[in-house]
BAVEXVEX-907693 format. One record per residue (C-alpha): residue number from 0; y, z, x; residue in three letters. Coordinates in Angstrom, 3 decimals. Example, Ala and Ser with C-alpha at 12.3 -4.5 7.8 and 13.67 -1.06 7.14 Angstrom:
2
[site 0, [-4.500, 7.800, 12.300], 'ALA'];
[site 1, [-1.060, 7.140, 13.670], 'SER'];
//
This chain:
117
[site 0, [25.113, -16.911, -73.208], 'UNK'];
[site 1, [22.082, -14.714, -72.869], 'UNK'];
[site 2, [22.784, -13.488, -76.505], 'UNK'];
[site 3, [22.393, -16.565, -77.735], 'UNK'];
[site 4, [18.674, -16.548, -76.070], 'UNK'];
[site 5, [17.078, -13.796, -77.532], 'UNK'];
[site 6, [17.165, -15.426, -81.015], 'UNK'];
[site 7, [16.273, -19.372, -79.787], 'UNK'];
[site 8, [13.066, -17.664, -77.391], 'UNK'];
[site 9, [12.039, -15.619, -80.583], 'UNK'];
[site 10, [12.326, -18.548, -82.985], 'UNK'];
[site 11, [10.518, -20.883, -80.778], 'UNK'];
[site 12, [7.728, -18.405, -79.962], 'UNK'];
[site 13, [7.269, -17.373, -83.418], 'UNK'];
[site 14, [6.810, -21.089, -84.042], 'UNK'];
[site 15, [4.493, -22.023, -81.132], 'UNK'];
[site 16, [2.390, -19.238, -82.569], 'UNK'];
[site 17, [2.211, -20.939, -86.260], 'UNK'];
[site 18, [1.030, -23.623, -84.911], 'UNK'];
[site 19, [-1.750, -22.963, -82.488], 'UNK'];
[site 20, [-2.980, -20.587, -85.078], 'UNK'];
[site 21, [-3.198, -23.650, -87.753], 'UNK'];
[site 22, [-4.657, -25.747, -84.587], 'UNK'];
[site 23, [-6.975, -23.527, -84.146], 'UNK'];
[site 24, [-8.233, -22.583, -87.538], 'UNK'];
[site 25, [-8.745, -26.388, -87.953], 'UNK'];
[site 26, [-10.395, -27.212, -84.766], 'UNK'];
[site 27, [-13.363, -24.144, -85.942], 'UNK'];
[site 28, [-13.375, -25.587, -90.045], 'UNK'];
[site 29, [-14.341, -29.138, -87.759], 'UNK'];
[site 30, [-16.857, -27.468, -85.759], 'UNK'];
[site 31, [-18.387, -25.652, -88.800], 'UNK'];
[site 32, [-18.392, -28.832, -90.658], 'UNK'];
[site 33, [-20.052, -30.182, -87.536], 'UNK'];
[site 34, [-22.941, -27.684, -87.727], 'UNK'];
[site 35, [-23.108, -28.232, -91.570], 'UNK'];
[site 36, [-22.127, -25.459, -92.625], 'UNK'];
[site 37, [-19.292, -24.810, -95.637], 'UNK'];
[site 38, [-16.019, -23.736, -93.405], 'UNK'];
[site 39, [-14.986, -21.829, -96.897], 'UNK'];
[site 40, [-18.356, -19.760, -97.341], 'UNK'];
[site 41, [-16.771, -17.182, -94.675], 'UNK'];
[site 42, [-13.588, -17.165, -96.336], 'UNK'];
[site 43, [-12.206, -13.962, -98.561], 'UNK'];
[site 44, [-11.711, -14.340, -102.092], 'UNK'];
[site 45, [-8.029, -13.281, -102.513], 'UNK'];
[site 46, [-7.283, -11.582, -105.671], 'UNK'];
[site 47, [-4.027, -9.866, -106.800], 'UNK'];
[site 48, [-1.711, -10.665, -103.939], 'UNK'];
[site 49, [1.090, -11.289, -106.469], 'UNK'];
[site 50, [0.654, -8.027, -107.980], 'UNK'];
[site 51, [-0.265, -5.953, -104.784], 'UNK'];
[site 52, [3.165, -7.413, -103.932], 'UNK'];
[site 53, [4.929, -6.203, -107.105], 'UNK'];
[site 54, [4.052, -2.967, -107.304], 'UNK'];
[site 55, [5.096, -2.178, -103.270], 'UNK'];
[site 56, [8.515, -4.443, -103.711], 'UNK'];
[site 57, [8.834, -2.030, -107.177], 'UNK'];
[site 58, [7.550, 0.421, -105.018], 'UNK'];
[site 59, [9.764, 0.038, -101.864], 'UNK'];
[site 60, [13.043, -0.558, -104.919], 'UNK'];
[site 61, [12.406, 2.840, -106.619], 'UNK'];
[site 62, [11.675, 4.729, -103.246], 'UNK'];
[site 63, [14.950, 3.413, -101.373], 'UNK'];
[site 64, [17.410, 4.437, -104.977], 'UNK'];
[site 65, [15.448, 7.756, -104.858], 'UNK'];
[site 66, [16.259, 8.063, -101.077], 'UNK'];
[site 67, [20.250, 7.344, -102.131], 'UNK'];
[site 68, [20.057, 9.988, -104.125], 'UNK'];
[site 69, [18.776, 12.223, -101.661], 'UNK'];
[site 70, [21.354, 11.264, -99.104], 'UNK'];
[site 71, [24.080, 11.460, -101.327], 'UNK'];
[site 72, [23.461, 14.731, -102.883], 'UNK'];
[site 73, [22.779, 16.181, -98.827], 'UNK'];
[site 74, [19.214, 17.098, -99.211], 'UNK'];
[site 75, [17.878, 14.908, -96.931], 'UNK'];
[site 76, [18.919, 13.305, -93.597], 'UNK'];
[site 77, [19.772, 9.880, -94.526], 'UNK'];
[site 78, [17.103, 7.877, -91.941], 'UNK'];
[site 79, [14.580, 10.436, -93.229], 'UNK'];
[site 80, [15.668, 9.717, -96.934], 'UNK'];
[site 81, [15.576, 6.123, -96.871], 'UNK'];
[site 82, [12.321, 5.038, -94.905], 'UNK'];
[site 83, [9.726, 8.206, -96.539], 'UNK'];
[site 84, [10.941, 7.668, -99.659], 'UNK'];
[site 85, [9.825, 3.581, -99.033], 'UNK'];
[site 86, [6.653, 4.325, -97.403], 'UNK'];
[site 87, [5.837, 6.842, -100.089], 'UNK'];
[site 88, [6.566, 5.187, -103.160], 'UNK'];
[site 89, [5.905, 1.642, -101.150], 'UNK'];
[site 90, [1.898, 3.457, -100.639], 'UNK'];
[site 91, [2.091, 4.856, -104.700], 'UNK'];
[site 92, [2.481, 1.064, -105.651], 'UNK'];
[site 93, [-0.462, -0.086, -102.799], 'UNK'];
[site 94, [-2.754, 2.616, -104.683], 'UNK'];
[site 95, [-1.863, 1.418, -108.277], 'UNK'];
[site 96, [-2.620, -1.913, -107.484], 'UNK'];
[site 97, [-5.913, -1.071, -105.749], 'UNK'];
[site 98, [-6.593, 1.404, -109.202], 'UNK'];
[site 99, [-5.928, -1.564, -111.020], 'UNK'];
[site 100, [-7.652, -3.808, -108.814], 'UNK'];
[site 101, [-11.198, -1.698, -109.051], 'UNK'];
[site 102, [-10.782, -1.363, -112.707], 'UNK'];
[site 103, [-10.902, -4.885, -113.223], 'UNK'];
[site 104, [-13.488, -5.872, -110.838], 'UNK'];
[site 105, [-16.003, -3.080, -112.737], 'UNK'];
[site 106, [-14.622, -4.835, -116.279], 'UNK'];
[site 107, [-15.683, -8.305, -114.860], 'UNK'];
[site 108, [-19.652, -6.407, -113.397], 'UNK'];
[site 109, [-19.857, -4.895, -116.929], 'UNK'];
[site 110, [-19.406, -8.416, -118.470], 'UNK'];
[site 111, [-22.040, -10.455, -115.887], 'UNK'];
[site 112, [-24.507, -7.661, -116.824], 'UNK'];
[site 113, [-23.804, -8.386, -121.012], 'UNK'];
[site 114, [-24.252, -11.834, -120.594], 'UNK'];
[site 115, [-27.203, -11.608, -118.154], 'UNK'];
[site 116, [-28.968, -8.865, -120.279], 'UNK'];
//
């Protein structure tokens, strides 16, 4: 009986949370519209989420094969084969897409300076 709990309590609280969070984030947009002011001048512009989550899913693939092949051939411990091979290739694929991220934010400055000069 208590097994059958853990999961329900978890579900439910996860839930709860999702929800007062969205409550919440609504009730301050209201009071900000309130107050005139634009609820989505605050907000972060998102860019690349698709790719950041490429490259670390590529990333977090490549890193858990390599770590089978550690742990197959003996050189490794598996555990320690199988999650620092993740986090390290997971983090290579974090710093690509932050390389690639930079580059094309200085493209996009270069081109509002040609057309502004």
């Amino acid at each position: 009986m208590v097994e059958i709990l853990v999961p329900i309590s978890i579900s439910l609280g996860a839930f709860a949370m999702i929800v007062l969070l969205r409550k919440f984030q609504n009730a301050e947009k209201l009071k900000m519209i309130e107050h005139g002011m634009d609820p989505n001048a605050h907000s972060p512009k998102t860019r690349g989420k698709g790719l950041k989550f490429a490259l670390v899913a590529i990333g977090v693939g490549i890193g858990l094969l390599v770590g089978s092949v550690l742990d197959s051939s003996g050189i490794v411990y598996e555990e320690v084969a199988y999650f620092s091979m993740g986090f390290i290739f997971g983090g290579i694929g974090l710093l690509i897409g932050y390389i690639l991220e930079a580059k094309q934010l200085k493209e996009e400055e270069k081109a509002e300076q040609g057309d502004k000069g």
